[in-house]
C-alpha positions as a Markdown table, in Angstrom:
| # | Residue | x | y | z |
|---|---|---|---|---|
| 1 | Unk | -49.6 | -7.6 | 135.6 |
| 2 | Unk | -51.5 | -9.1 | 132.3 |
| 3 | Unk | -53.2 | -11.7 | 134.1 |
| 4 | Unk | -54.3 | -8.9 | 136.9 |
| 5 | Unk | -55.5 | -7.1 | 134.5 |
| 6 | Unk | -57.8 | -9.1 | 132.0 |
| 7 | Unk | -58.5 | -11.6 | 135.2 |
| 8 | Unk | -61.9 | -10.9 | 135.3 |
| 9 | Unk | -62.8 | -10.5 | 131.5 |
| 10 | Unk | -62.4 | -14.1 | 131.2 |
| 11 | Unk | -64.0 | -17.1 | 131.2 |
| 12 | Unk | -60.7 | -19.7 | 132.3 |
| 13 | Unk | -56.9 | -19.6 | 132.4 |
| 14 | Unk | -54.7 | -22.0 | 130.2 |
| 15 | Unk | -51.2 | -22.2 | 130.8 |
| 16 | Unk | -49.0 | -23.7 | 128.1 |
| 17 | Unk | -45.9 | -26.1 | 128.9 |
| 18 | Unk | -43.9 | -23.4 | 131.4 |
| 19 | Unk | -45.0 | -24.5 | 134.8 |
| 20 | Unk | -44.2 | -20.8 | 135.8 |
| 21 | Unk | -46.6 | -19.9 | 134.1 |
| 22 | Unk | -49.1 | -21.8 | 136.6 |
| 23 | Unk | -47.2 | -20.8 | 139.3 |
| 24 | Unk | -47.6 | -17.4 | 138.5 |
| 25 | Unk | -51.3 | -17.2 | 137.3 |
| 26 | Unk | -53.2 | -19.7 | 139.7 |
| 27 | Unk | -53.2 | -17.5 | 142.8 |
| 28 | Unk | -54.8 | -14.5 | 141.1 |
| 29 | Unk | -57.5 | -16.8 | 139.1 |
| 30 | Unk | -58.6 | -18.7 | 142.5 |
| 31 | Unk | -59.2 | -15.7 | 143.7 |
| 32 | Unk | -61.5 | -14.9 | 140.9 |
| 33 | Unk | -63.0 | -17.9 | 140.7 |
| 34 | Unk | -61.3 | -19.1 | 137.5 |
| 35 | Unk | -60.5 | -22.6 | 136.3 |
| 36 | Unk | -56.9 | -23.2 | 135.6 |
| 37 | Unk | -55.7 | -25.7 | 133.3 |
| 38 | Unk | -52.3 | -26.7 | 132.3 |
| 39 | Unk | -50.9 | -27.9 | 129.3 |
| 40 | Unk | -47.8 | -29.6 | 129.9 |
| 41 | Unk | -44.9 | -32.1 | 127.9 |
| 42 | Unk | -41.6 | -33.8 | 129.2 |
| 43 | Unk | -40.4 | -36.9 | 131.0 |
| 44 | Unk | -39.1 | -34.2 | 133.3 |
| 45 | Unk | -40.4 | -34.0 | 136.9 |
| 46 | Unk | -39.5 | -31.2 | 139.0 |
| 47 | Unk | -40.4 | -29.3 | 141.9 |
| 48 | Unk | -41.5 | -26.3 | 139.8 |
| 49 | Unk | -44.1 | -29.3 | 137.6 |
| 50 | Unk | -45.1 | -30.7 | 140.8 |
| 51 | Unk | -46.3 | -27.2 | 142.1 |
| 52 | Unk | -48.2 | -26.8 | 138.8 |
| 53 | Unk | -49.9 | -30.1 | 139.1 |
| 54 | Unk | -50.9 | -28.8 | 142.9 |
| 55 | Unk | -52.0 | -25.4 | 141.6 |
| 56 | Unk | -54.2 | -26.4 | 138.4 |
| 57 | Unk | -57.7 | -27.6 | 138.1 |
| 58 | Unk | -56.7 | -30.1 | 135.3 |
| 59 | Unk | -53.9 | -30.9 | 133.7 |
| 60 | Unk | -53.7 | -31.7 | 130.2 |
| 61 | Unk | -50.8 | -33.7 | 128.0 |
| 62 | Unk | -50.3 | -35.4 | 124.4 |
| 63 | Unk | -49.7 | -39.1 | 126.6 |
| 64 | Unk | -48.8 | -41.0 | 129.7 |
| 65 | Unk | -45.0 | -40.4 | 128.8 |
| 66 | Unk | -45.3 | -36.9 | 128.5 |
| 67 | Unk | -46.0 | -36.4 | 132.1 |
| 68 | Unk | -44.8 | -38.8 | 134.6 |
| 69 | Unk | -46.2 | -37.7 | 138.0 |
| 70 | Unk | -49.1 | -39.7 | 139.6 |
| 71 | Unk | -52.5 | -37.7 | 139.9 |
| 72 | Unk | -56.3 | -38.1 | 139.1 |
| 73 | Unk | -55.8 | -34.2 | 137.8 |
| 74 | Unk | -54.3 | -35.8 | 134.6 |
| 75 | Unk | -56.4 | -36.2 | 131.3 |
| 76 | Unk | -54.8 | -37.7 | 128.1 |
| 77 | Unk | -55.6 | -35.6 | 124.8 |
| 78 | Unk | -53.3 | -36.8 | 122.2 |
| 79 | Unk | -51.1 | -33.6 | 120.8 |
| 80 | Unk | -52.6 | -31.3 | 117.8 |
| 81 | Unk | -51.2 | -31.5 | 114.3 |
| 82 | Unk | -52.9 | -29.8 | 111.6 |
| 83 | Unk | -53.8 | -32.7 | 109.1 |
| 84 | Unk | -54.2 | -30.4 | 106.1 |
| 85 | Unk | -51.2 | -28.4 | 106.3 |
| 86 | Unk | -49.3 | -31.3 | 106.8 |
| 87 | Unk | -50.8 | -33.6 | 104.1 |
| 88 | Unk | -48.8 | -36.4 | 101.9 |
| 89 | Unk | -48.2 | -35.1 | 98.3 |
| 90 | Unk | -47.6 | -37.8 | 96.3 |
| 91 | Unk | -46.4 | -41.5 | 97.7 |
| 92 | Unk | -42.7 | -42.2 | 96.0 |
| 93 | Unk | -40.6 | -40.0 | 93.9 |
| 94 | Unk | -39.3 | -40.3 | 90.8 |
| 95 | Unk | -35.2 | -40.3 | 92.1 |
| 96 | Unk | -32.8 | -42.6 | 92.9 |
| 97 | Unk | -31.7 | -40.9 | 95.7 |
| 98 | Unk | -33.3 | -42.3 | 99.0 |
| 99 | Unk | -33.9 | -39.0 | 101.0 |
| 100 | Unk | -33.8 | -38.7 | 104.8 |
| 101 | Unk | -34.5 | -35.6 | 107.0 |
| 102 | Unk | -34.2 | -34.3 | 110.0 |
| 103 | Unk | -36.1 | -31.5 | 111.3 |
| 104 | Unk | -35.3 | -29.5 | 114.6 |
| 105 | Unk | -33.0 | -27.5 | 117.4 |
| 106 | Unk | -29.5 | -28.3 | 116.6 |
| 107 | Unk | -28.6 | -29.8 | 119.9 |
| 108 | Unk | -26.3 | -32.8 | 121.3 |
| 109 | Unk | -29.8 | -34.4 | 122.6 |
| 110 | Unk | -30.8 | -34.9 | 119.0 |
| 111 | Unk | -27.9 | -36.8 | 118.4 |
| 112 | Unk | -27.1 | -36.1 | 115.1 |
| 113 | Unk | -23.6 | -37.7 | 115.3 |
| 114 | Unk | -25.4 | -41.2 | 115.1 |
| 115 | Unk | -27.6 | -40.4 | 111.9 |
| 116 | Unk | -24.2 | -38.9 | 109.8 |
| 117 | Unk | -22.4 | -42.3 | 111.2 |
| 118 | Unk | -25.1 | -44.6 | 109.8 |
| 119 | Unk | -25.2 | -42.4 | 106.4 |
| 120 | Unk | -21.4 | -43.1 | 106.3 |
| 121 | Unk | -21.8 | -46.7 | 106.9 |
| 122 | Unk | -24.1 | -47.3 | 104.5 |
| 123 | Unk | -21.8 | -46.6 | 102.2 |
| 124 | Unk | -24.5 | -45.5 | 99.1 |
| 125 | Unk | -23.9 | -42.4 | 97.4 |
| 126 | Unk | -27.9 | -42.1 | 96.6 |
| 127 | Unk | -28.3 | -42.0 | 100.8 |
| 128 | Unk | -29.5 | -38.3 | 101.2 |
| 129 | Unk | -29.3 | -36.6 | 104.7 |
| 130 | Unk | -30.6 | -33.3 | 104.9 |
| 131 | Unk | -30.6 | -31.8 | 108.5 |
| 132 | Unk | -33.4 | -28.5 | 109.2 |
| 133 | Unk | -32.7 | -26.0 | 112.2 |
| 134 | Unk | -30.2 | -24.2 | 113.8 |
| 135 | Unk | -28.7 | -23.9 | 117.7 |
| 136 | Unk | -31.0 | -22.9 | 120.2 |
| 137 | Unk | -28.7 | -22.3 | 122.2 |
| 138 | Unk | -25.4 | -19.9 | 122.1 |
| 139 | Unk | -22.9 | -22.4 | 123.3 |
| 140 | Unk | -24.9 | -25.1 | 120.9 |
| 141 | Unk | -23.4 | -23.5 | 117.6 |
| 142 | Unk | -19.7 | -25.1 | 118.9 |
| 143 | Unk | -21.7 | -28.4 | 118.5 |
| 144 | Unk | -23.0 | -27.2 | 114.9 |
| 145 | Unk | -19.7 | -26.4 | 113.7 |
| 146 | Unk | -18.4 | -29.4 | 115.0 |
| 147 | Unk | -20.3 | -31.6 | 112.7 |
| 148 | Unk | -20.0 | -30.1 | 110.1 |
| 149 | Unk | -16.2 | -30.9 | 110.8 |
| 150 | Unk | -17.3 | -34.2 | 110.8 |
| 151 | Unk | -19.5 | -34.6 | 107.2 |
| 152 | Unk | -16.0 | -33.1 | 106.1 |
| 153 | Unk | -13.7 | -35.3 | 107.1 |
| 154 | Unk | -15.7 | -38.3 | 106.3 |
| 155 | Unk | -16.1 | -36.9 | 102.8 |
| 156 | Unk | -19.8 | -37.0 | 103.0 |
| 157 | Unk | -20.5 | -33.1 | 101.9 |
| 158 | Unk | -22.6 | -34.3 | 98.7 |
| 159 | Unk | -24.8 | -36.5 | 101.3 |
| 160 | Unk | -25.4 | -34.2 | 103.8 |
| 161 | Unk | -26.7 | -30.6 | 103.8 |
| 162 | Unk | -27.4 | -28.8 | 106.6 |
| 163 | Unk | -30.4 | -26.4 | 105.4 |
| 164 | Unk | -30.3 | -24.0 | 108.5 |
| 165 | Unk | -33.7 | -22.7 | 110.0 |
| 166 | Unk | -36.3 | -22.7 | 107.4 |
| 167 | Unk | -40.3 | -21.0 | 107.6 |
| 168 | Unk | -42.9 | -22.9 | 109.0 |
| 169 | Unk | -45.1 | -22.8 | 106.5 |
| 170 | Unk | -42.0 | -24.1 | 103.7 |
| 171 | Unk | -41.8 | -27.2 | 106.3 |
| 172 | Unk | -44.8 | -29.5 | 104.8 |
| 173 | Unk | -43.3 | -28.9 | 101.4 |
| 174 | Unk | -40.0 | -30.8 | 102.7 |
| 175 | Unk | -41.4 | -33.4 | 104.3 |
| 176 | Unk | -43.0 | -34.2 | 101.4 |
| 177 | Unk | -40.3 | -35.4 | 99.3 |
| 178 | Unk | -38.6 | -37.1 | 102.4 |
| 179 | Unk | -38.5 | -40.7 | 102.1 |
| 180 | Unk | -38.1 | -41.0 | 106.1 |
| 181 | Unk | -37.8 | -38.9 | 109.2 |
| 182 | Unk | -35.2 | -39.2 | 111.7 |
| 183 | Unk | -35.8 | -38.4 | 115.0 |
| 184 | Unk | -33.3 | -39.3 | 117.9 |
| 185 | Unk | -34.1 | -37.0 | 120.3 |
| 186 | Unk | -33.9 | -38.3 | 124.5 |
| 187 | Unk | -36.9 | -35.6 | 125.5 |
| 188 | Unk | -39.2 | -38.9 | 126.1 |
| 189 | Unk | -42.7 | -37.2 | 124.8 |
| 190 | Unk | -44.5 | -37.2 | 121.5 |
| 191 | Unk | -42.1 | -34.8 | 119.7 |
| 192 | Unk | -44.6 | -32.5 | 117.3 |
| 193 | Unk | -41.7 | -32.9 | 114.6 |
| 194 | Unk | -42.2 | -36.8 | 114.5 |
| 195 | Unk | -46.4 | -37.0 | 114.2 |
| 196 | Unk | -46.0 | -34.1 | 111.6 |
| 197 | Unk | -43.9 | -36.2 | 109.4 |
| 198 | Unk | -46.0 | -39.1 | 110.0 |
| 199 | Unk | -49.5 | -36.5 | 109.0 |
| 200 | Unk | -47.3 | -35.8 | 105.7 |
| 201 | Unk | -47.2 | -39.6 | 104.9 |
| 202 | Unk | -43.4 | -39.4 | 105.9 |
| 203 | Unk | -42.2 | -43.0 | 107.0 |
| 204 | Unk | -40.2 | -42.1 | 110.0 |
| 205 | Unk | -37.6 | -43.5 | 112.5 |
| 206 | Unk | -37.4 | -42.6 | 116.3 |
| 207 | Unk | -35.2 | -43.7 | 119.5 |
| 208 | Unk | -38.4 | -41.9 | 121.6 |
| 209 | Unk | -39.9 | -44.1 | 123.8 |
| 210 | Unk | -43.4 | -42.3 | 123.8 |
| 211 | Unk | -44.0 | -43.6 | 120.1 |
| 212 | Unk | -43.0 | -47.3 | 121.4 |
| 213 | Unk | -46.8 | -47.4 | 121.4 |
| 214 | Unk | -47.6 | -45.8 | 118.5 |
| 215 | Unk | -45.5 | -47.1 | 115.7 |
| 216 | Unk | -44.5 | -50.7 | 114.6 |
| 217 | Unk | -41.1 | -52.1 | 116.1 |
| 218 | Unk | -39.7 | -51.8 | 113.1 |
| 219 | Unk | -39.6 | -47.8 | 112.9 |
| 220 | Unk | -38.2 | -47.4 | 116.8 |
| 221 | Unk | -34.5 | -47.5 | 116.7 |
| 222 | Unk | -31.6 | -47.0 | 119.5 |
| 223 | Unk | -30.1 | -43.7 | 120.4 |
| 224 | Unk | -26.1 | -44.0 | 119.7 |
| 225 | Unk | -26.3 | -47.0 | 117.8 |
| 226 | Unk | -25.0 | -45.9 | 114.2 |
| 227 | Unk | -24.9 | -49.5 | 112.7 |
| 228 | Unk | -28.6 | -50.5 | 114.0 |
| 229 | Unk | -29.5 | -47.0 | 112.4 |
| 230 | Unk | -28.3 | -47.7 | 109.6 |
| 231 | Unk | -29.8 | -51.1 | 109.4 |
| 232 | Unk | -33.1 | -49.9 | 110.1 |
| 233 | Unk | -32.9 | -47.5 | 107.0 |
| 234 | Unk | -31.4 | -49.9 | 104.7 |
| 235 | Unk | -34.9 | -52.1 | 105.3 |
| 236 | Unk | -37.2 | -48.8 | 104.6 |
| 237 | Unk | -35.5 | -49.3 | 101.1 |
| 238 | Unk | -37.0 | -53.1 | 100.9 |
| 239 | Unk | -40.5 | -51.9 | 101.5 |
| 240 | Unk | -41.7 | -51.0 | 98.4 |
| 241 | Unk | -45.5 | -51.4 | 98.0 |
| 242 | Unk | -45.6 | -51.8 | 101.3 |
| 243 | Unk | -44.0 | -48.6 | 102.0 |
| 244 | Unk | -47.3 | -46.9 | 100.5 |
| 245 | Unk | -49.3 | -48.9 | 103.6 |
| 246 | Unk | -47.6 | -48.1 | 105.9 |
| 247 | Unk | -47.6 | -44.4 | 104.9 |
| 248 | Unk | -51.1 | -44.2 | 104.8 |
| 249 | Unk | -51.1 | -46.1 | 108.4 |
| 250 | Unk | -48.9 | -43.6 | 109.8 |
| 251 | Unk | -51.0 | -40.7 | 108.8 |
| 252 | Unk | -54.3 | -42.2 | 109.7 |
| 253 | Unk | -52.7 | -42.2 | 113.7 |
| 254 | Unk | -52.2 | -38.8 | 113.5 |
| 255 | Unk | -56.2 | -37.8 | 112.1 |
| 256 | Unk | -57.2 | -39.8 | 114.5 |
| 257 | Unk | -55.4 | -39.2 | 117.9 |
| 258 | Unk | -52.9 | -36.3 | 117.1 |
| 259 | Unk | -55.7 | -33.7 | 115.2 |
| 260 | Unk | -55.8 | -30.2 | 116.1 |
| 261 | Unk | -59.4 | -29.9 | 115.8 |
| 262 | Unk | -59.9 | -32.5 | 118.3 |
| 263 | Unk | -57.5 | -31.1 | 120.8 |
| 264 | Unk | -59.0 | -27.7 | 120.6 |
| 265 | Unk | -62.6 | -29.5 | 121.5 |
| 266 | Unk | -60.8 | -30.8 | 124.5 |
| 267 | Unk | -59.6 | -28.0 | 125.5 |
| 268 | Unk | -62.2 | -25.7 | 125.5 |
| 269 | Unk | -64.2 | -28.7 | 126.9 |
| 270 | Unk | -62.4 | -28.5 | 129.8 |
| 271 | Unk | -63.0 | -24.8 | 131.0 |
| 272 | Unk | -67.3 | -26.0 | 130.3 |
């Protein structure tokens, strides 16, 4: 009924992510004589994304990963971080603790279990995990509950805190004082969560193959591999000067392929 109604008031129609929302939209806009362009992001091919790709004039995604169907309709625009919300503050803090975050849906494709495993086996009391986000799902809060069970019985309570869902706009301010970002997650695109770390001078660590690319080897770690986890994060502690480098590379891939100016110019460049 909404797109019906403002059809012919505007100049193109951009659907974001939901290939219903292609589905749905295309028909009416073709008949007005409206471009159609589709934003889409996940290894995930279906016959609901294939009808999308079918329907829309162009289809847009942060990488090659992020949509994995052949076709010429495809153009590559890097995602859209904004670079001064999610700025470094500044490089080291004064602590002995070694901080670590996590920042997202608490669900079993994150694979939390693996990061409290590799906390546990690194066996350092100044090792801090804190975990952001709650269940996206009803029958997801079991899972919550169940590690939680888990920091408890492996007497890890002072190491890792689980913070809930915090504001947006509070989550620059953590990533700030993070030594490192974990990200485990199996969705096999750029995950926002990941490139805003990296914009906040956040070193990071991430079993997603669509940064295998993007970062050096030694930030890409294994999904369900504790001890390799915890491996990895005992050599961020060796890094020292370099760490400050490295930081600044991170956040320079971000301004330059991940801005949200410059996906906004591609965007609206599309419907010229």
């Amino acid at each position: 009924k909404l797109v019906k109604k403002n059809i012919k008031e505007v100049d193109g129609v951009f659907c974001h992510q939901m290939p219903i929302y292609t589905i749905l939209a295309a028909p009416i806009a073709k008949r007005h004589k409206k471009k159609v362009v589709s934003w889409y992001m996940h290894k995930q091919v279906d016959y609901k994304m294939k009808k999308m790709e079918k329907l829309a004039d162009v289809v847009l995604s942060a990488s090659k990963e992020s949509f994995r169907l052949d076709t010429k309709k495809l153009k590559i625009t890097g995602h859209g971080i904004d670079t001064e919300k999610f700025s470094p503050g500044f490089y080291g803090q004064d602590t002995d603790e070694f901080n670590l975050m996590s920042i997202g849906r608490i669900s079993p494709t994150k694979d939390y279990e693996t990061m409290i495993k590799a906390v546990d086996i690194l066996d350092d009391k100044n090792v801090i995990l804190t975990i952001i986000g709650q269940p996206g799902l009803e029958n997801h809060k079991a899972y919550e509950e169940n590690l939680k069970t888990m920091v408890t019985k492996m007497n890890l309570s002072e190491q890792v805190h689980f913070l809930g869902a915090i504001k947006n706009s509070q989550i620059p301010d953590y990533l700030r004082i993070a030594d490192a970002f974990i990200n485990l997650s199996g969705t096999g695109s750029i995950d926002k969560a990941v490139l805003e770390a990296m914009a906040s001078g956040t070193l990071v660590l991430t079993s997603n193959e669509a940064f295998k690319n993007i970062l050096p080897l030694e930030l890409m770690v294994e999904q369900n591999n504790p001890k390799a986890l915890a491996e990895s994060i005992r050599s961020l502690f060796d890094l020292k000067d370099k760490a400050i480098q490295l930081r600044k590379q991170l956040r320079q891939e971000v301004v330059d392929n991940h801005n949200l100016d410059n996906l906004v110019k591609k965007i609206v460049e599309q419907f010229v």
